[in-house]
BABAVO-904770 format. One record per residue: z, x, y of N, C-alpha, C in turn. Coordinates in steps of 0.02 Angstrom, whole numbers, plus 50000, padded with zeros to 5 digits. Example, Ala and Ser with C-alpha at 12.3 -4.5 7.8 and 13.67 -1.06 7.14 Angstrom:
BEGIN
503905066049716503905061549775503905066049835503545064249888503575068449947503945064550002
END
This chain:
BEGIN
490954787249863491424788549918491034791549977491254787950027490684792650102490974799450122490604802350111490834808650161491184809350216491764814150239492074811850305491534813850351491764812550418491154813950452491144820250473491804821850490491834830950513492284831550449491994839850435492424843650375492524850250392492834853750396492874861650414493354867850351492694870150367492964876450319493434883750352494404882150321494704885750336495124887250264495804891150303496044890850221496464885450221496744884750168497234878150155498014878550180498104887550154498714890050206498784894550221499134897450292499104903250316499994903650334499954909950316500604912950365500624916550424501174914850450501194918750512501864921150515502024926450557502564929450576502924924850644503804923350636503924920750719503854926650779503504922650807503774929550866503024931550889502564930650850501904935150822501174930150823500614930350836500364926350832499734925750771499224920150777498944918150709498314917850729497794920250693497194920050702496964916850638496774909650664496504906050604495614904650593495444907150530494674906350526494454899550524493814897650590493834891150553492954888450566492864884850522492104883150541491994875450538491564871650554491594864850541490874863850528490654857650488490154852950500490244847450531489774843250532489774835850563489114832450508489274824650506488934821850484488914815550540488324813250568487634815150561487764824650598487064827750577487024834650570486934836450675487064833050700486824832950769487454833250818487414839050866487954837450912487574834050991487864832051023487684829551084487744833251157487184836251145487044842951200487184843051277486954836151289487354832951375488024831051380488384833551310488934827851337489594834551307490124837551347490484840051331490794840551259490824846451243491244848451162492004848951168492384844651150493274846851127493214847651069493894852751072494124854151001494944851550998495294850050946495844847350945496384847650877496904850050892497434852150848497814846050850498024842950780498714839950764499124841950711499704840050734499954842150684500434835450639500624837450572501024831750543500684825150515500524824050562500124814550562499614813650596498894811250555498424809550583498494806950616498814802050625498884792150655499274795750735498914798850767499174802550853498844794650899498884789050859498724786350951499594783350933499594781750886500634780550878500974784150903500754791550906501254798850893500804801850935500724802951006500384808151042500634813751056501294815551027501684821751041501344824550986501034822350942500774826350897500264831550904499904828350954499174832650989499284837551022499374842850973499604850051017499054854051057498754853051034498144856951099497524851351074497344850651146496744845851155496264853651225495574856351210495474860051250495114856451308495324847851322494874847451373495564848851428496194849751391496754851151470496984855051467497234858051531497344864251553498054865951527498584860351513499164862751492498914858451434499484861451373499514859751301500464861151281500474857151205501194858351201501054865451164500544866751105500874873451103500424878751140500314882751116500264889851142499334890951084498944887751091498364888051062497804887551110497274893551076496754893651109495984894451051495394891451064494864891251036494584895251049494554899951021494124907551048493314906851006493164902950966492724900850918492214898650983491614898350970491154894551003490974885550997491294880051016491264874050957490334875450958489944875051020489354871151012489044876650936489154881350936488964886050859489494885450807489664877850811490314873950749490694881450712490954884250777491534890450769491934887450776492664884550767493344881750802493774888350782493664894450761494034896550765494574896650821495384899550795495654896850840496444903450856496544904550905497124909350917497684904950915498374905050892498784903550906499454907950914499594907950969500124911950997500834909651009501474917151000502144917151017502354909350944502264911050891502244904150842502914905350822503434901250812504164899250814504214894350739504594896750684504874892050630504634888450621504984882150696505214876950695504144873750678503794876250688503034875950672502684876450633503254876450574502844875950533502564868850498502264867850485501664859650474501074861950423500864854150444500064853950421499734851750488498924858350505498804854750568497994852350541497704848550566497164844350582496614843750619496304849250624495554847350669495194843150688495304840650742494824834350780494334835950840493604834450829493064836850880492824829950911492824831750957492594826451034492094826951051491484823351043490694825951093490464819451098490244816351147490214810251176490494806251121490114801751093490094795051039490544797550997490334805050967490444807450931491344809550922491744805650890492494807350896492524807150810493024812750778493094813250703493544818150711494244815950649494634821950630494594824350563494544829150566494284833350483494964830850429494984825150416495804823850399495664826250313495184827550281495174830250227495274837150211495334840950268495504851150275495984849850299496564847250281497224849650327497554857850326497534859450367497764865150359498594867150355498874870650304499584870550316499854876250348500134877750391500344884050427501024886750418501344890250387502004891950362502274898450408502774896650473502984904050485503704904650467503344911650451504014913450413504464920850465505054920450478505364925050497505504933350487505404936450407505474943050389504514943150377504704950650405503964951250388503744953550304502934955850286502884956650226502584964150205503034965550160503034971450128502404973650112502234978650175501644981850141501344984450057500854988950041500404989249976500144996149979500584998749952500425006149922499985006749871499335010849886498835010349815498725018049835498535021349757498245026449739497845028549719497315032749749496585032649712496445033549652497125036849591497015038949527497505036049496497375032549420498075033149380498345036549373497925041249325498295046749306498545054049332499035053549377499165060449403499355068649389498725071749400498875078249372498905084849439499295089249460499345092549486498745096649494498445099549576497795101949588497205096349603497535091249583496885084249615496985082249670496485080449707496575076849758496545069649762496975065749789496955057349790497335057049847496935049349869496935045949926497435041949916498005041149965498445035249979498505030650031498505023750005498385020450052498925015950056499135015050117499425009450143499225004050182499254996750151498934989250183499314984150194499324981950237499784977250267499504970050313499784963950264499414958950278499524958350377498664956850403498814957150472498764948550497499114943250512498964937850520498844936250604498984942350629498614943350721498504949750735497844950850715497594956550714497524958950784497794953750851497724955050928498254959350921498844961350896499314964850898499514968250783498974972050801499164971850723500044976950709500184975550630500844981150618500584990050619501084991850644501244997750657501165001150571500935007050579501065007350482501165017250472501875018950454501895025050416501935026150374501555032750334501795037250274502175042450273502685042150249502975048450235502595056050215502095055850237501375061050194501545066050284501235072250244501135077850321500735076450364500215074150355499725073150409499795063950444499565061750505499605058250540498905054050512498815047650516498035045550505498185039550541497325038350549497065033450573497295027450561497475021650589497505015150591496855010850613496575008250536496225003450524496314995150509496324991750556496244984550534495474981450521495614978150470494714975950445494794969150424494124966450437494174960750424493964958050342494324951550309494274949950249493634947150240493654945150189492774939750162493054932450197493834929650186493804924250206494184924450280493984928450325494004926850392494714931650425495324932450377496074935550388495754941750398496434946450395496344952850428496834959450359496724963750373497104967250347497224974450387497914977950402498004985550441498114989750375497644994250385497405000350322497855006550353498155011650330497965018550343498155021950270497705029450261497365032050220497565040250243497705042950179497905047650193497705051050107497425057850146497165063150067497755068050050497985069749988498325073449988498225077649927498365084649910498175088749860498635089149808498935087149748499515085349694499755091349677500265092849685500695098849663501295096249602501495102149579502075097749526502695098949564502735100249652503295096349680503015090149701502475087649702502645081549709502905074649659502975078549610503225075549524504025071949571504045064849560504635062449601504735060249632504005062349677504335060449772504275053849776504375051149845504355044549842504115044549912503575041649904502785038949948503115031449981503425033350059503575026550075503055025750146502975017850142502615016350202502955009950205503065011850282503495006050333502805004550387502894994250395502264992250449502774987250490502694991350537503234989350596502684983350641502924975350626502554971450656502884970950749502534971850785502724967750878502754962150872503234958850892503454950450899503704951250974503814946950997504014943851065504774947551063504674952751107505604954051106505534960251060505154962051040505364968350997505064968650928505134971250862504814972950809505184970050749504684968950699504924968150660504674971950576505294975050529505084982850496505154978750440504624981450387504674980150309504164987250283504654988750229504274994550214504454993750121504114998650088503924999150018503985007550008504045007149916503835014349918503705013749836503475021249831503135020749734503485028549747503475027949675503725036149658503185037949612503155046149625502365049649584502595048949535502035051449493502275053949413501765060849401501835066249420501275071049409501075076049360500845076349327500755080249274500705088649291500895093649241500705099649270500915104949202500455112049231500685114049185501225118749177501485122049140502095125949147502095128549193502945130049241503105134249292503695137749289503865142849331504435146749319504745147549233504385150249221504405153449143504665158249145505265159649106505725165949103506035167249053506195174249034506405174548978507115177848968507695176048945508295178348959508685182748895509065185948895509435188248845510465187748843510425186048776511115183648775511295187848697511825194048716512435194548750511995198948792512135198448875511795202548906512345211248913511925213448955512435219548939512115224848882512245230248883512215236848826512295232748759511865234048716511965230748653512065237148620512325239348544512275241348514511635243148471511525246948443510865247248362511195241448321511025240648267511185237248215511585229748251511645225848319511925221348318511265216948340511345209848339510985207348352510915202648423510255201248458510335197748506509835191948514509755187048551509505180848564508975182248616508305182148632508055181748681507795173248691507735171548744507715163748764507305162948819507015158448803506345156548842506585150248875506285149948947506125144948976505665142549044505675135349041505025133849082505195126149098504725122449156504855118149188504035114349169503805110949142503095105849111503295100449138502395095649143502535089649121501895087849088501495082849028502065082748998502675089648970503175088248942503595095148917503305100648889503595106648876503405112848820503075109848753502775109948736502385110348669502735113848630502555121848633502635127948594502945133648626503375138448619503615146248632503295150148595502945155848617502745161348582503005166848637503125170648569503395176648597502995182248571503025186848602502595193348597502825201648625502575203548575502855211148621502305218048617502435219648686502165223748689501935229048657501455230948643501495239648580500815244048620500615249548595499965254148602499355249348575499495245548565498785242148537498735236248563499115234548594499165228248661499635224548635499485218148634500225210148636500105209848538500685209548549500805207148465501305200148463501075195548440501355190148413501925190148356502535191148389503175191748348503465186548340503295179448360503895173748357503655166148376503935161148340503635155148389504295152048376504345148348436505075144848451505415146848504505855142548544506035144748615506635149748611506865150148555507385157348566507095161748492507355166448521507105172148446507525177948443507865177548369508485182048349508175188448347508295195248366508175201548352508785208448337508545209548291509145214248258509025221448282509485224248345509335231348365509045234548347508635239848341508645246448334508555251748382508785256948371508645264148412508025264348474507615260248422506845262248462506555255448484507285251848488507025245348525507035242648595506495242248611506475242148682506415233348713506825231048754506825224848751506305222948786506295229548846505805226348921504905225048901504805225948822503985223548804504235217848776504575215148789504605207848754504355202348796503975200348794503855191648865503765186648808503945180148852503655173248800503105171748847502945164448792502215160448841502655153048819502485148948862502755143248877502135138048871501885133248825501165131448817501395122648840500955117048872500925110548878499995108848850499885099948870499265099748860498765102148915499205104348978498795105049026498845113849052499095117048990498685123249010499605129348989499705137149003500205139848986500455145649027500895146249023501035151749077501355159249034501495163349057501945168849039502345169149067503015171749038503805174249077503485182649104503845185649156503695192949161504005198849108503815201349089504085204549033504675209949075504785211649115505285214249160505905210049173505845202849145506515198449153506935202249102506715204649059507405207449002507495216549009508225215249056508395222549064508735225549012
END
């Protein structure tokens, strides 16, 4: 089978936003390997149907004229076989397959083997929440990022986090030629953030105004016990000889493990109990206020104040 004569390396399909425009990567060869240095370079878009001497409405931009039907420009260098190509204000009704054809004297060929398919689509696309860690544990620091496909990086999307601080807006370019709008934001994990919900909205500019798609993830943060307290039930003057409940509690994640309870004496903490409530039978010389619990997880334990039981 012969080789075509021109072939160009782009992608096969791209999206675009209406309203918004398209920056398409594009490179070409030629066979024979030679362009013709005296004699002017065109570059040339069709769309639909090769067969344009039938169908010349098809030839949407030809760059040897000054007007064109659509709204395309070759920002690519051809004679350094760049065709990259801008296409602007891109409308629905445009979406196709388009066709690269190069003009240099003798030399006429359309790359009819790279058709390119161009799909615009009307809602924009939901940005990409990533997190620098799986596993979230309270006291770490991780990076959040929000990315949002950019298909005209001349006007890239707008992009927020719901996070305290403000950051930078980065668009970068891909391996295969597209774009992407980054922003990045550090934040320090607390176990209020156990819950929250991390949204980022990328507000694209279209012709006439904006267009919003946004996402969100909810944390999951690990931590270790908090607000540990220890309560007594029947509260109030107890009697000697009656009995009462002291009760532990605390806020983990993962949950409580274990309750230990302890009480105070002249010889320091004594280990009286394990379990989150613990029955005690009055006496005379019983003093409630040395009583505290400990509240234990895998990630570490706290104490109640021993002054919670009046």
């Amino acid at each position: 089978s012969h080789k075509p004569r021109l072939f160009i390396r782009s992608l096969q399909t791209m999206r675009a936003l209406s309203g918004s425009c398209l920056h398409i990567p594009c490179n070409f060869g030629i066979k024979p390997q030679e362009l013709e240095d005296e004699n002017p370079i065109y570059g040339i878009w069709i769309k639909s149907d090769l067969r344009f001497a039938t169908a010349p409405q098809n030839v949407v931009f030809n760059s040897s004229k000054s007007v064109n039907i659509f709204q395309m420009n070759i920002v690519g260098n051809l004679r350094a076989r760049d065709c990259t190509t801008l296409f602007s204000n891109l409308q629905a009704n445009q979406t196709d397959v388009y066709y690269f054809r190069m003009e240099n004297g003798r030399f006429m060929s359309t790359a009819s083997c790279n058709p390119i398919r161009i799909e615009v689509e009307d809602s924009p696309w939901t940005p990409t929440i990533n997190i620098s860690a799986g596993d979230l544990k309270e006291h770490q620091s991780v990076t959040v990022t929000c990315s949002a496909f950019t298909p005209c990086p001349h006007s890239p999307p707008e992009l927020t986090l719901n996070l305290q601080q403000d950051s930078l807006r980065q668009t970068e370019k891909n391996t295969d030629g597209t774009f992407t709008t980054k922003i990045q934001e550090t934040i320090t994990l607390s176990d209020t953030h156990d819950g929250y919900n991390i949204r980022c909205s990328a507000r694209y500019p279209v012709i006439g105004g904006n267009k919003t798609a946004e996402t969100e993830v909810t944390l999951s943060v690990s931590y270790a016990p908090k607000y540990t307290s220890a309560s007594i039930s029947p509260s109030g003057l107890v009697s000697a000889g009656s009995w009462v409940e002291l009760s532990c509690s605390s806020r983990a994640k993962p949950p409580i493990r274990s309750f230990t309870w302890f009480r105070n004496s002249k010889h320091g903490a004594v280990k009286v109990a394990v379990g989150q409530v613990y029955r005690l039978q009055m006496t005379n010389m019983t003093d409630l206020r040395s009583y505290y619990c400990e509240a234990e997880n895998i990630l570490g334990r706290q104490t109640s104040k021993w002054c919670d039981l009046k």
